[in-house]
N, C-alpha and C positions, 0 to 999 in steps of 0.2 A: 423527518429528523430521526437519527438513530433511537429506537426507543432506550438501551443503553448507552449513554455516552461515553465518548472515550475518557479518559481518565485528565481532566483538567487542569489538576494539578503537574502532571506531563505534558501539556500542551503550552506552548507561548500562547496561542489564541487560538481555538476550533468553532470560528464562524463568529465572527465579531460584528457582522452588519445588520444592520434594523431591515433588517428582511423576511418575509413571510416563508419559512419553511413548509413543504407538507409532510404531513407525515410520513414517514418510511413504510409502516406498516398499522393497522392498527392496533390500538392501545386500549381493547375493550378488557376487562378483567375477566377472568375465568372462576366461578367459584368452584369447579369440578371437574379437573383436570386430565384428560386421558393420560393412560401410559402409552407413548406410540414408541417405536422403535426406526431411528435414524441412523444411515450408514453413511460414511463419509469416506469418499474414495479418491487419494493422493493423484499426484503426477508420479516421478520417476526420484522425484528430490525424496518424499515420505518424510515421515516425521522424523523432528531433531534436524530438520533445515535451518533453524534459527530465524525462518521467516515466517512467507507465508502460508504454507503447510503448520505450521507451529502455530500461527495465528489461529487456523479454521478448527485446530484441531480443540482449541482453548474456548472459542465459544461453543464448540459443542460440549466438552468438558462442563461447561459452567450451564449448558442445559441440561445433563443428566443433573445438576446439582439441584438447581432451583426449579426447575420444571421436573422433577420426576420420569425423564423417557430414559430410555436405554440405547446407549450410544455406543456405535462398533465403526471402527474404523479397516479400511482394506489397503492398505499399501501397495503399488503398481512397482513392480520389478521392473519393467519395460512398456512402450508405447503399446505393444502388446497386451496387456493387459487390462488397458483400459475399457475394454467393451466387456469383457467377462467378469471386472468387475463391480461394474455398473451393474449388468445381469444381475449379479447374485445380491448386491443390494435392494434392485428391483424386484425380485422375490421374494426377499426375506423383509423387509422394513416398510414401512408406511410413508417415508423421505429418505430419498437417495441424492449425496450434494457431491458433484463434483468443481473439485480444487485445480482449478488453473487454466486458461486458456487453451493448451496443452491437450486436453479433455473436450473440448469444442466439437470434434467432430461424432467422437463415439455419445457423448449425451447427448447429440442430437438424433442419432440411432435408435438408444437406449429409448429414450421417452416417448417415439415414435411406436416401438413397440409395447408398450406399457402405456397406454392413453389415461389408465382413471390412476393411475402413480402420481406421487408430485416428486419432483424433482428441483434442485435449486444448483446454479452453475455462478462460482467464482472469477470474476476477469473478462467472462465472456461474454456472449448472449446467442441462445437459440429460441429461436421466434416460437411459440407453441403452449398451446394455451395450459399445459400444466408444468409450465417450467417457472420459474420466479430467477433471473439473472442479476447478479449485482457487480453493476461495473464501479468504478474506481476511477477519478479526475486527479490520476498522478501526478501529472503536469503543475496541479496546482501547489501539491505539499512539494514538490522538484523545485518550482520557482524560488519559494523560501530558502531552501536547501542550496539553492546556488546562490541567492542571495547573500547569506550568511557565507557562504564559502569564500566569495569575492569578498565580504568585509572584510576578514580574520586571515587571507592569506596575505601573506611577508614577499612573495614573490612574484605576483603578479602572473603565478601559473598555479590550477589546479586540475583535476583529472576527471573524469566520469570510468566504469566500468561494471558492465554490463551483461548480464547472463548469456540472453538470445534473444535478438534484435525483433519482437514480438511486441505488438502492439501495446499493451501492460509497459512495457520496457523503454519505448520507444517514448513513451510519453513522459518518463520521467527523465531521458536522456532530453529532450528539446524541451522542455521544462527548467531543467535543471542549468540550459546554456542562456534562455530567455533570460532568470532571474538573474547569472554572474556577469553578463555582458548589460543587464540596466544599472547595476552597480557599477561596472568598470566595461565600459567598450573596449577597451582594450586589452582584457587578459587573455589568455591564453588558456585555452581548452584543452588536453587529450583525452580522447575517447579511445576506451578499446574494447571488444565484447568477447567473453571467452567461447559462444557458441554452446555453453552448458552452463547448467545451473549444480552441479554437484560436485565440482572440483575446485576445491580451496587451494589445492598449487598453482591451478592455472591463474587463481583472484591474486593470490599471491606476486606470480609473478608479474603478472599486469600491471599491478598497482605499484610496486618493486619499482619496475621500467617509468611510470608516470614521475616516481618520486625522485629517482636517478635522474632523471630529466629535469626536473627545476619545480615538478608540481609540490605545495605543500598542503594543499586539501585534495580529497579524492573521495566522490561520490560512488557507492558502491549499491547498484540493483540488478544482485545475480543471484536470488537464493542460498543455495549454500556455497557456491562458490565465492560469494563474499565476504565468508569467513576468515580466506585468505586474504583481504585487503586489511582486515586488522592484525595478523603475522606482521604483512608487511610494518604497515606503521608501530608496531612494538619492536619490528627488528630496525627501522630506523632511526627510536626514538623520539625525546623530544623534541617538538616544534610537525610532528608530521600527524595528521588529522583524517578521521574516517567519519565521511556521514554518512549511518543506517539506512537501509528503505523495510518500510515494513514494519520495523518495530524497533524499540529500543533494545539493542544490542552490548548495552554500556558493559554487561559480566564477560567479554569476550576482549576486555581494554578499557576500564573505564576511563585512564588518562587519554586514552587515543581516540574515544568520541566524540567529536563535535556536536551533534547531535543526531537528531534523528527523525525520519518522517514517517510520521505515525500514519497507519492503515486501518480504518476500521472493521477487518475480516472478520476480526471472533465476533464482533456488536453484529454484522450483517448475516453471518451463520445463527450466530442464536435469534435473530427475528425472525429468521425464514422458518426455523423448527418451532419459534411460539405459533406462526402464523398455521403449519402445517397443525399444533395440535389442537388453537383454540378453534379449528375452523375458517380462520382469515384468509387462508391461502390462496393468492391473487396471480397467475401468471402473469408476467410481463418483467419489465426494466426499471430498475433502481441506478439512477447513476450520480456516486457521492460525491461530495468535496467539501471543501472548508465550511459554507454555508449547511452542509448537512451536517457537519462534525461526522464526515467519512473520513478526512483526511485531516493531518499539522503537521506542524515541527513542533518537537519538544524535547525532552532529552539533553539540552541545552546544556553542553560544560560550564560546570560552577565560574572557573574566570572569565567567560566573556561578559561582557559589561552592558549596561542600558544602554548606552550609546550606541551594541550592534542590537540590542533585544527591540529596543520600541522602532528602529526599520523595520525589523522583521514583524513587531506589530502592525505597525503600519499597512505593509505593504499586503499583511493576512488579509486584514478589516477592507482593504480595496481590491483584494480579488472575492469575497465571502457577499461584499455588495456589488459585483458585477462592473465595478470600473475598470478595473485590469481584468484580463480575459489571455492567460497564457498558452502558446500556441500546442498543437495536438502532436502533429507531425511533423514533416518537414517543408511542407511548401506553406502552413502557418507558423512555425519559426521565419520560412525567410521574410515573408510578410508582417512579421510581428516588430512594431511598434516599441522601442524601448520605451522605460518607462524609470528614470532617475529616482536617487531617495529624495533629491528637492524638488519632485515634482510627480510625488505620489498622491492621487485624489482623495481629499481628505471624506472618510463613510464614518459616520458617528458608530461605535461600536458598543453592542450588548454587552451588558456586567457579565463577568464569566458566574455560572452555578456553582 
């Protein structure tokens, strides 16, 4: 379980099942805290993505605060950059984390070279015994997410659009069709990806085209390119609806959010730097969701009503206890099993903290 959790009062539900968590990391107290120095090294989006670079950047933010270390971050201009910046964090720091799938290859280089380094990788996972990986069951906070979008849409059409088609991505796009097709077998999906995560025109126009077409919700996980999927829905107005990935987005339109699926990056960046300074530091895989309080929907516009909120409770509380199980990819989407709001397995669920 996240030793910080996400913020509950943001959350419709983050892990509602009477299920035995383990812990994420351990939660031994330090009474002597070293000062280490942590570098966190971007993809190509860099900070002020509005996502998940903004996410990783915040839990380390909130490790220099509480924990005392010294937190530098390095920006990557280009794919290039990612191996030299890894280096120089590898030199200079005691934890070097890199943000994004994106980074997969060169942190596996990196820490190859640098054996008694710790390193920590967002999204992805490189096998090796001083790396610590925290992947991310987007699928699951996706399913809510289409959930809700199937209740709340007027048209029986909504949208998905999508950075690049990257397994992070991937998961919340067949996530997101799982949860709108158990609500309604019959809506209508557009999916479009813009092949970048840094162009808000291209989110823009995507989303633009979804809405132009009859969609009235539109799921948007592309970084910062899905800043332009809220342009769009303020240039359409009202009646047209954007769900966050990542985080709550709500200061970028707050009438134009529906909600949003919350990520737990910055809770999983700052365990991995307490882990690095109290001595915890454990190579291997963390992979979150509902039941971890890794992932939710929350963010939730003021007028939707209990009538769509306790589905979407619902339906949290029976994927958090393991009765729905929302598909990964695409040959567990076609195989997956719808799963109706009258006929969602009732998991008795934990009082929120």
């Amino acid at each position: 379980m996240l030793t910080s959790r996400l913020n509950r009062r943001q959350l419709v539900i983050a892990g509602g099942a009477a299920v035995a968590a383990t812990p994420l990391l351990s939660r031994l107290s330090v009474s002597a805290q070293d000062s280490i120095t942590v570098t966190m090294v971007t993809d190509t989006a860099g900070i002020g993505d509005q996502s998940f670079n903004d996410m990783a950047n915040a839990g380390g933010l909130r490790a220099q605060d509480e924990l005392g270390i010294t937190f530098n971050v390095l920006e990557s201009q280009t794919a290039a950059d990612y191996v030299r910046n890894l280096t120089d964090a590898a030199e200079s720091s005691d934890m070097s984390i890199g943000v994004g799938f994106l980074l997969t290859d060169a942190l596996a280089e990196v820490a190859a070279q640098y054996p008694d380094g710790k390193f920590a990788l967002i999204d992805s996972v490189v096998e090796a015994d001083n790396v610590v990986n925290f992947l991310f069951r987007e699928q699951e906070g996706a399913f809510l997410a289409g959930a809700i979008a199937a209740l709340v849409s007027k048209t029986g059409q909504i949208g998905f659009v999508g950075g690049i088609r990257i397994p992070p991505v991937m998961r919340y796009e067949v996530g997101y069709v799982a949860g709108a097709k158990s609500v309604n077998p019959d809506i209508q999906i557009a999916i479009a990806y813009a092949d970048d995560f840094e162009n808000p025109d291209k989110g823009k126009e995507l989303t633009l085209a979804q809405y132009n077409n009859g969609a009235d919700v539109v799921h948007a996980a592309a970084g910062r390119t899905g800043v332009g999927a809220f342009d769009a829905a303020l240039e359409k107005g009202e009646g047209f609806w954007v769900i966050a990935a990542d985080k709550d987005q709500a200061h970028l339109g707050p009438d134009a959010q529906l909600a949003a699926v919350i990520k737990g990056i910055d809770t999983a960046v700052f365990d991995g730097i307490k882990s690095a300074q109290d001595g915890t530091f454990v190579g291997g895989i963390h992979n979150l969701g509902i039941a971890d309080d890794g992932m939710g929907l929350g963010a939730i516009h003021a007028s939707i009503g209990a009538d769509v909120t306790d589905v979407i409770d619902a339906y949290s509380a029976a994927i958090a206890g393991g009765a729905i199980v929302p598909p990964v990819d695409d040959d567990t989407l076609a195989a997956f099993e719808l799963v109706s709001p009258d006929a969602i397995p009732a998991v008795e669920a934990t009082p929120a903290s």
